[in-house]
RODO-2510 file (C-alpha; in nm, 4 decimals, decimal comma):
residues 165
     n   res          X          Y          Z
     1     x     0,5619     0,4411     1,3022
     2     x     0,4885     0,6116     1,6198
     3     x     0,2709     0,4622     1,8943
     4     x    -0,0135     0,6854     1,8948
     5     x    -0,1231     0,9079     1,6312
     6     x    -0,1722     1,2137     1,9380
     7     x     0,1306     1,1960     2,0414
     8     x     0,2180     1,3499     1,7406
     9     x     0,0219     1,6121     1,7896
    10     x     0,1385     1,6364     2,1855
    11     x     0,5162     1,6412     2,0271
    12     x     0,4464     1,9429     1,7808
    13     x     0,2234     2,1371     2,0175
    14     x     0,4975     2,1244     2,3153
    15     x     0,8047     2,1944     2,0777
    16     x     0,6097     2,4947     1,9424
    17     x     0,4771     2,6408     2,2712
    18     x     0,8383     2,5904     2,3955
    19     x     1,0032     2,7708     2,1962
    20     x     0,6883     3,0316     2,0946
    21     x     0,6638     2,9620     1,7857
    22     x     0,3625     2,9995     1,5677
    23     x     0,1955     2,7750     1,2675
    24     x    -0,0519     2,8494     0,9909
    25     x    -0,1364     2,5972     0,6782
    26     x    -0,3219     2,5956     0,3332
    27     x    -0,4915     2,2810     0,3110
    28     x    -0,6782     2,1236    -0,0333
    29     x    -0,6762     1,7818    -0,0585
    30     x    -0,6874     1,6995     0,3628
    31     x    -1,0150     1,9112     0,3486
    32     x    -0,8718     2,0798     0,7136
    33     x    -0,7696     1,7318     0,8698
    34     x    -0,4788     1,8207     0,9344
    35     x    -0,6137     2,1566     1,1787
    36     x    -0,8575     1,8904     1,3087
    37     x    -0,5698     1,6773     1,4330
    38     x    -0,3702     1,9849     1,5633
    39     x    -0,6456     2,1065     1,7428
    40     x    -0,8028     1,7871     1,8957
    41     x    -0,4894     1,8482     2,1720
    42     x    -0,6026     2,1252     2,4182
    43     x    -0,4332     2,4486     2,4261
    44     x    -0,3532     2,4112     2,0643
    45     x    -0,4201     2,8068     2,0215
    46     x    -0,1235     2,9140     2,1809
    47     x     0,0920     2,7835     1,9117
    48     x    -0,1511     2,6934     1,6216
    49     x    -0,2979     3,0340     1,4333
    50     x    -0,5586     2,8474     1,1958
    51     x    -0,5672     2,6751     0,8381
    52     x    -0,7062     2,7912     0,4979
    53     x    -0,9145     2,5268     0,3409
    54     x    -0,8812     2,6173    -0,0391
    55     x    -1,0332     2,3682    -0,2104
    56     x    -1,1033     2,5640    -0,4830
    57     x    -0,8749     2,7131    -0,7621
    58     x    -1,0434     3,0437    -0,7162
    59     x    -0,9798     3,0713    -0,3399
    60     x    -0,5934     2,9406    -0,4026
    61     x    -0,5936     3,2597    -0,6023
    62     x    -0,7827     3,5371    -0,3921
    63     x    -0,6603     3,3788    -0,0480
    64     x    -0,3381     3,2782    -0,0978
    65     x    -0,2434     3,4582    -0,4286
    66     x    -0,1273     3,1592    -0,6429
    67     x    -0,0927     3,3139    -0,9342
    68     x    -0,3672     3,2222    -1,1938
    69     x    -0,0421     3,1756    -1,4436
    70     x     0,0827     2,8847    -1,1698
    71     x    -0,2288     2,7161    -1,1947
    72     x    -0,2883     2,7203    -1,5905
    73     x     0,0497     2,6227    -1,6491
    74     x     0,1904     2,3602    -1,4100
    75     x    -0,1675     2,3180    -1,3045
    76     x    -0,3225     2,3134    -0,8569
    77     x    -0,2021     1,9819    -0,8132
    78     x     0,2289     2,1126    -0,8813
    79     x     0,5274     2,2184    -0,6780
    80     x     0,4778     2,5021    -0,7560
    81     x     0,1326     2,5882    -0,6890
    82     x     0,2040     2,4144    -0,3271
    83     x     0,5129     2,6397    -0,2874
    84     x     0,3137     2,9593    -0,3739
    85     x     0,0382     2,8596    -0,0925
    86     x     0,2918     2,8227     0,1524
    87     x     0,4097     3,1644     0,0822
    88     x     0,0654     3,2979     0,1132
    89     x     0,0149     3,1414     0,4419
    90     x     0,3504     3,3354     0,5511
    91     x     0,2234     3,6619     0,3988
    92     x    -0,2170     3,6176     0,5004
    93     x    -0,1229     3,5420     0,8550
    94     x     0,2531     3,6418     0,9492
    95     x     0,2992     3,2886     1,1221
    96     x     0,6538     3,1222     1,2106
    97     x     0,5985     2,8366     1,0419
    98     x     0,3390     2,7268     0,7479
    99     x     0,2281     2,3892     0,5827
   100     x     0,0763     2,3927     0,2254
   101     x    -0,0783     2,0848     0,0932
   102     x    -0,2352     1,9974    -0,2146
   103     x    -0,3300     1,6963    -0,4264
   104     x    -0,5406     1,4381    -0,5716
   105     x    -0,7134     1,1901    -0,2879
   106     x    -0,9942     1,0537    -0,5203
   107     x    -1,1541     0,8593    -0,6172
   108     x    -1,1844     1,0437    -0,9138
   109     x    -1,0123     1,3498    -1,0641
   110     x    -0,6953     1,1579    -1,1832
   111     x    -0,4724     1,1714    -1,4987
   112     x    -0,1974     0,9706    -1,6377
   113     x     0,0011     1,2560    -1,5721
   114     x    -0,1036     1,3167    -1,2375
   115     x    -0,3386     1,0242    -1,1105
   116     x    -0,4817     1,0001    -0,8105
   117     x    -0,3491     0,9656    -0,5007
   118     x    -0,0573     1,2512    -0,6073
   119     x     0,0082     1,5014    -0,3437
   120     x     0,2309     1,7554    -0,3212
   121     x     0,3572     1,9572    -0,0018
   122     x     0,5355     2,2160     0,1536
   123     x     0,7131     2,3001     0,5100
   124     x     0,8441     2,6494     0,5447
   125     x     1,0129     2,8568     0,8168
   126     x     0,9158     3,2485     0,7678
   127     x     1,2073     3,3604     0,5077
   128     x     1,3173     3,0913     0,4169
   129     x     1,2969     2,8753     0,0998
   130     x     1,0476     2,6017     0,1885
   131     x     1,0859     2,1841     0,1509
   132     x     0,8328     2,0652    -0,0972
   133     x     0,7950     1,7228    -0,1639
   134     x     0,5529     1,4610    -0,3780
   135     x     0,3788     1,1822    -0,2433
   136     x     0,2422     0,9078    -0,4271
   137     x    -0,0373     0,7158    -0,1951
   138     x    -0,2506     0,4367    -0,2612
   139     x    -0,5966     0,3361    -0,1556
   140     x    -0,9312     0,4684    -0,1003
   141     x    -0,9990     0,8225    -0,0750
   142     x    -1,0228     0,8291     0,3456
   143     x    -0,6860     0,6264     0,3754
   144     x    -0,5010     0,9106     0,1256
   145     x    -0,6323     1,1177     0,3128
   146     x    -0,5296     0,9990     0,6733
   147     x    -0,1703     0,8648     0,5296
   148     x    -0,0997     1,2208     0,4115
   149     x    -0,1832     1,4099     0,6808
   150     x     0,0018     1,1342     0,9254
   151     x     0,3121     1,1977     0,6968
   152     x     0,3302     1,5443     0,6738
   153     x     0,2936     1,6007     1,0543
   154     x     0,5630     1,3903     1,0899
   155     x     0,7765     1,5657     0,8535
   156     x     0,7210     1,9153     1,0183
   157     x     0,8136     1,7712     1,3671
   158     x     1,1527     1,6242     1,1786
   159     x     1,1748     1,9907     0,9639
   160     x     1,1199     2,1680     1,3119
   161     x     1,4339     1,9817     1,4753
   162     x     1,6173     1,9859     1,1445
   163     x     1,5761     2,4782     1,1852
   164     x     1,7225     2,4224     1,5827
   165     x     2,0807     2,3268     1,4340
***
């Protein structure tokens, strides 16, 4: 675990203004915490080109053009409704780099088949097939919350060394 949650944010901002690269996302379940976090370093708008919060099924469609089929068959909270938003995040805003996320932080809105605390994300690099992954988190809705956006920032920094080789 790293010493300071902004440092973090200090490592992907000067890796990304470095080498002028940009970054978009599609949030859902982190309700935009994870732009908050991004942007509470100054200068974050040299790199950092904004973040869809699509909370709703309907704006995951007109927004980010998940298709409706996605959504009724393998339902918002899937791999592949989380790998369609990260497309549409490459195609809405023409970034470098995009981060979908979506899930179930709770403390309600859970299944057996998908219960709470399920997330599912993506990493992508413009044309190129993204990394999507599932998290399964416990706790109280604010802790899902925080734990998921910690982890996926630190998986972009790792997926943004992983494109320089």
């Amino acid at each position: 675990m790293r010493a300071s949650k902004l440092m973090l944010e200090k490592e992907i901002q000067q890796y990304c203004t470095e080498k002028k690269v940009t970054l978009a996302l599609a949030e859902s379940c982190t309700g935009g915490m994870i732009a908050a976090r991004l942007t509470s370093v100054p200068g974050a708008s040299e790199y950092f080109l904004g973040s869809f919060v699509t909370y709703s099924e309907s704006l995951k469609k007109s927004i980010l053009h998940v298709p409706d089929a996605v959504l009724k068959k393998k339902g918002v909270v899937s791999k592949e409704a989380v790998t369609h938003m990260c497309k549409g995040v490459f195609n809405v805003t023409h970034s470098d780099y995009a981060i979908a996320v979506t899930g179930i932080a709770g403390p309600s809105g859970g299944t057996s088949k998908v219960p709470v605390g399920t997330i599912w994300c993506a990493i992508g690099r413009r044309n190129q097939k993204p990394y999507v992954w599932k998290m399964q988190l416990k706790g109280n809705r604010k802790k899902i919350v925080q734990e998921c956006t910690t982890k996926i920032l630190e998986e972009f920094l790792i997926f943004l060394h992983a494109c320089e080789t």
